[in-house]
C-alpha positions in Angstrom: 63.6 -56.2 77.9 61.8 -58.7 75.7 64.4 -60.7 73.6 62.0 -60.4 70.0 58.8 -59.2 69.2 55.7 -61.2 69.3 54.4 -62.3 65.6 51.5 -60.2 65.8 53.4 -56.9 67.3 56.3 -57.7 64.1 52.8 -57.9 61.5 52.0 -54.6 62.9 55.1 -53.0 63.0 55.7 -53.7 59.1 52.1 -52.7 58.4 52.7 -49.7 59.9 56.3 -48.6 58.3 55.3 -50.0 55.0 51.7 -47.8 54.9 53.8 -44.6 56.3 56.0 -45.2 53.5 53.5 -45.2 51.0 51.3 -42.3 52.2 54.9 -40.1 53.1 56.2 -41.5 49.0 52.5 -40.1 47.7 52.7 -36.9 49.8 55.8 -36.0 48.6 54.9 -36.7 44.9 51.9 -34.5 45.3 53.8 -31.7 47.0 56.9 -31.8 44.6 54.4 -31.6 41.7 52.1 -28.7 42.9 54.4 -26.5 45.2 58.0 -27.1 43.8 58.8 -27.8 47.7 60.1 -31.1 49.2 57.8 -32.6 52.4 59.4 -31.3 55.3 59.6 -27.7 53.5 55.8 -28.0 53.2 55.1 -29.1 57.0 57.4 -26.2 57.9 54.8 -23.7 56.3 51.9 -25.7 57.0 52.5 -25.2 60.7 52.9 -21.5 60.5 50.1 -21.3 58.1 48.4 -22.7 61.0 49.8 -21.3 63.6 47.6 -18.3 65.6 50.0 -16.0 65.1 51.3 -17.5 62.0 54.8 -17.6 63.3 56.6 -19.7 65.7 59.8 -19.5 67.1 62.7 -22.2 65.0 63.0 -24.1 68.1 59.1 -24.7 67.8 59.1 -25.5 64.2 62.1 -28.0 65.0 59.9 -30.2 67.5 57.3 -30.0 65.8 58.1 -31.6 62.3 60.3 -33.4 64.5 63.8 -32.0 62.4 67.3 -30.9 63.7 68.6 -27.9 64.3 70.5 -27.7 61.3 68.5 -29.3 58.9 65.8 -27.0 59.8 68.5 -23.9 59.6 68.9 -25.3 56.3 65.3 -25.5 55.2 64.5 -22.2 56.7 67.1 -20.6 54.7 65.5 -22.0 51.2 62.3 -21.1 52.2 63.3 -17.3 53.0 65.4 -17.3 49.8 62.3 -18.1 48.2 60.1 -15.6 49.8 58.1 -17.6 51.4 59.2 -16.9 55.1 61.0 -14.6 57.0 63.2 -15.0 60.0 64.0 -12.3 62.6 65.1 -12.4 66.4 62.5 -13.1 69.0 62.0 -9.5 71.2 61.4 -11.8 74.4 64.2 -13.8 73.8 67.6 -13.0 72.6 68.8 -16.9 72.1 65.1 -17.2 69.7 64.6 -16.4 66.6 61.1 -16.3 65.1 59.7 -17.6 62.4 56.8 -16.2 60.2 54.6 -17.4 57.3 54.7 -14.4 54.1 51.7 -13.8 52.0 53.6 -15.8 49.1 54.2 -18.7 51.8 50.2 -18.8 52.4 49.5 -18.7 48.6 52.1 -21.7 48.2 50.2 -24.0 51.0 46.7 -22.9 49.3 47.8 -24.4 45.8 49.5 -27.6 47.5 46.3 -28.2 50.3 43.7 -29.2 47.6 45.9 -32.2 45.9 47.6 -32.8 49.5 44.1 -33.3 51.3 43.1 -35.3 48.5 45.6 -37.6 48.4 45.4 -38.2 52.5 41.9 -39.1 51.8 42.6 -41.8 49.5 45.4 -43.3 50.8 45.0 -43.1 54.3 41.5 -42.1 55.1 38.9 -43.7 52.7 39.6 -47.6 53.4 38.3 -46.9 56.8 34.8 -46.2 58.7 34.4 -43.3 60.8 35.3 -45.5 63.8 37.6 -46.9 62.4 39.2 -43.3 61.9 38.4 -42.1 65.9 40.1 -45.5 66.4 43.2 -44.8 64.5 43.4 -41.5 65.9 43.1 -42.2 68.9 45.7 -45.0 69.0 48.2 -42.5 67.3 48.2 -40.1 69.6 48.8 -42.5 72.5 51.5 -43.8 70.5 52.7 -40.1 69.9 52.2 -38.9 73.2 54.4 -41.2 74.9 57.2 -41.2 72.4 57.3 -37.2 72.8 57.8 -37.7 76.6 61.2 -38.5 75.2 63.1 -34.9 75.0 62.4 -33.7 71.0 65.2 -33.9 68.8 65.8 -30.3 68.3 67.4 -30.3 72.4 68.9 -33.5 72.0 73.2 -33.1 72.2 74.9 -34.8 69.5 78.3 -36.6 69.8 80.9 -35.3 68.3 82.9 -37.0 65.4 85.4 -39.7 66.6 
């Protein structure tokens, strides 16, 4: 294993955290202020809004907003309180419990996506060319891609307090 990072890989890798942490601080502003929801509540629904059956199972939702178990448990809870999901056992699996975007959920993520896809535009998007954008995205998902060959979070054991 390398002992320290080359100068241009440690340039990168603070360009990188400090523009996520911009874009993510701007995101979250923009959901807060239209939706009343924190970030991770809004990728929560905007993956079952997405989703083709426009429910997925918690396990599902967990990987893919890359959460844990019980932050997620947590999350889910608000959101049904709300009224914006609802939660019920999977029929195919009794260890599963399903997920599923409510009518109120959808009109939530209509009023946030306006202000939200305006605000990925302008901080992330509009500095670049379109090849510069196919660039980006394509790097990414390489980058993505081989961190998830790492198992997700969600199945990950924890230690137990010492």
């Amino acid at each position: 294993m390398a002992d320290a990072l080359e100068p241009e890989q440690l340039e990168t890798y603070f360009a990188l955290m400090e523009s996520v942490s911009m874009l993510h601080h701007a995101v979250e502003q923009q959901v807060r202020e239209a939706g009343q929801l924190s970030y991770v509540q809004f990728q929560l629904l905007a993956r079952l809004a997405t989703a083709p059956t426009r429910q997925l199972t918690m396990t599902e939702l967990a990987d893919g907003v890359v959460y844990s178990r019980s932050g997620l448990t947590h999350q889910a809870g608000l959101l049904e309180k709300a009224g914006l999901i609802a939660r019920e056992p999977s029929p195919d699996d009794q260890r599963a419990t399903l997920v599923a975007i409510t009518e109120a959920g959808l009109t939530r993520v209509s009023a946030i996506l306006p202000g939200h896809i305006d605000v990925v535009q302008g901080q992330l998007f509009s500095p670049l060319s379109k090849q510069d954008q196919v660039a980006l995205g394509e790097l990414m998902t390489k980058v993505r891609d081989h961190m998830r060959e790492q198992p997700p979070r969600s199945v990950s054991t924890r230690k137990r307090g010492s």
